[in-house]
C-alpha positions in Angstrom: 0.0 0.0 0.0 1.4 3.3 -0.4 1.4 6.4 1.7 -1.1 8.1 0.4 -3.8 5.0 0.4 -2.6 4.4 4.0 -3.1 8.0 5.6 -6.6 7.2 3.5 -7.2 4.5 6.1 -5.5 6.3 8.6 -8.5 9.3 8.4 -11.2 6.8 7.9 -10.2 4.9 11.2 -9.6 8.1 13.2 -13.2 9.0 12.2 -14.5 5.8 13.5 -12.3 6.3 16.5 -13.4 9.8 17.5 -17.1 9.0 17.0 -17.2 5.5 19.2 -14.5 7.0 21.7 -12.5 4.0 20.8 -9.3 3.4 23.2 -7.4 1.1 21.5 -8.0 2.9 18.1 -6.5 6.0 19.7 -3.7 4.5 20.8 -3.2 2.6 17.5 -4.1 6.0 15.3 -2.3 8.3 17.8 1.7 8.9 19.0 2.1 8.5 22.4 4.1 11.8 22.2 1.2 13.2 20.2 0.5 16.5 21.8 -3.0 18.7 21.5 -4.4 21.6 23.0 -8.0 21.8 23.9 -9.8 25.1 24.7 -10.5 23.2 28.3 -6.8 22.8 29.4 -4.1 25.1 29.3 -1.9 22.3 29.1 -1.3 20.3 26.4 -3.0 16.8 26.0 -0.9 14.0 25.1 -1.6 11.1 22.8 -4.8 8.9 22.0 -6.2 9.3 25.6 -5.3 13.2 25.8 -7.4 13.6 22.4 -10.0 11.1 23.9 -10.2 13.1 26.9 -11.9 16.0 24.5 -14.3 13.6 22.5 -15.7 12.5 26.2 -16.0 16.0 27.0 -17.7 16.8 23.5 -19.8 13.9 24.4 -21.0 15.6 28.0 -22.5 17.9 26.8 -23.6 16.9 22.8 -24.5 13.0 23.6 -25.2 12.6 20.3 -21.7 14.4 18.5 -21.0 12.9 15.1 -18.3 13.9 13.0 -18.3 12.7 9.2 -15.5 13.1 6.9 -16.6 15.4 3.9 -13.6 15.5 1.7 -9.4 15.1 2.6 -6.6 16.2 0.7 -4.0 13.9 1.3 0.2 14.0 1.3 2.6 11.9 2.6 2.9 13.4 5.5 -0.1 15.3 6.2 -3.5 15.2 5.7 -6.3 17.9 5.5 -9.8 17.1 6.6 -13.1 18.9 5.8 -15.7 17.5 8.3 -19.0 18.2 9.3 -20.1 18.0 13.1 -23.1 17.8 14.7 -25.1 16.6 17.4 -27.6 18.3 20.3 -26.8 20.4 23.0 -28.1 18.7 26.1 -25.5 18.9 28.2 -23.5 21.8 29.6 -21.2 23.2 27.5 -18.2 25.7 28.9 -21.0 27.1 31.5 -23.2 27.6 28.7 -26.6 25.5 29.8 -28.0 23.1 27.5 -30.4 25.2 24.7 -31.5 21.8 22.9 -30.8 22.9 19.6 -29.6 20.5 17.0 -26.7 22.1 15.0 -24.1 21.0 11.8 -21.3 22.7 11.1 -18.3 21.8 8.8 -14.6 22.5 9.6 -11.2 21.8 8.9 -8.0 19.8 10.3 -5.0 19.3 9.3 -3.0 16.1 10.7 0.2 15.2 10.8 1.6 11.9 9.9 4.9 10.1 11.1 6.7 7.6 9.1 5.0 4.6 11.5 1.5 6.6 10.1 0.5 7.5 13.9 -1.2 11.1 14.0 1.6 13.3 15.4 -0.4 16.7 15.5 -3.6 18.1 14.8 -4.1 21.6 13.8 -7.8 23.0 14.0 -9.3 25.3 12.1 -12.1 27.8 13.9 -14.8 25.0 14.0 -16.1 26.2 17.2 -17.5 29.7 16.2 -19.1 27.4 13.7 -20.9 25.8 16.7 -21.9 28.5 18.5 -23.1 30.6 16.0 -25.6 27.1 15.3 -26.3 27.0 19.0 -27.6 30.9 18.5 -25.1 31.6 21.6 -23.1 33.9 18.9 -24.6 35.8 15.9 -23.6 34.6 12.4 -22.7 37.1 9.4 -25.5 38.7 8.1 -28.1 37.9 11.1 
């Protein structure tokens, strides 16, 4: 397979991984070293459980998150993800109370790849104005 086809898989798995919450995917899809920061921690989060630890908190307070894979550019060493997200807020969210609105958004990641094709780092695009702007909790362009 080549490296291309297998940072396919790799994308494909990690989707399955983020949306069952899937340990031992995370620590298959994931560097140990992997480090990520989360608007919840000033610290970074290491590895499969550290990115983990933000999908259960997602889940907390959107029980019903989903994220689905849109389109991906792919490179050798890198791979950029359009996704769409979206669930219902039912749970707290960042002392925000639960509004039960149903919301989609799409955004964009861009993961890093090492040579072993473990996710080394994740870079985030601004998917959470996205999120609250469909929550109604900040005003979208135009509105």
């Amino acid at each position: 397979m080549d490296l291309l086809q297998r940072n396919r898989e790799v994308m494909v798995r990690f989707q399955t991984m983020i949306n069952t919450a899937d340990h031992n995917l995370a620590a298959e899809l994931i560097d140990a070293q992997a480090s990520f920061y989360a608007l919840t921690s000033k610290e970074p989060l290491y590895g499969g459980e550290g990115y983990l630890s933000v999908v259960e908190m997602l889940r907390k307070s959107f029980s019903d998150v989903r994220w689905e894979i849109v389109d991906m550019a792919v490179e050798v060493d890198k791979v950029a993800v359009h996704w769409t997200c979206s669930g219902t807020h039912d749970g707290p969210f960042m002392g925000l109370a639960p509004t039960g609105k149903k919301f989609s958004f799409g955004c964009m990641n861009f993961y890093y790849v090492n040579e072993q094709g473990k996710i080394t780092s994740d870079v985030a695009g601004q998917g959470l104005l996205g999120l609250l702007q469909c929550l109604g909790l900040v005003p979208a362009p135009g509105a």
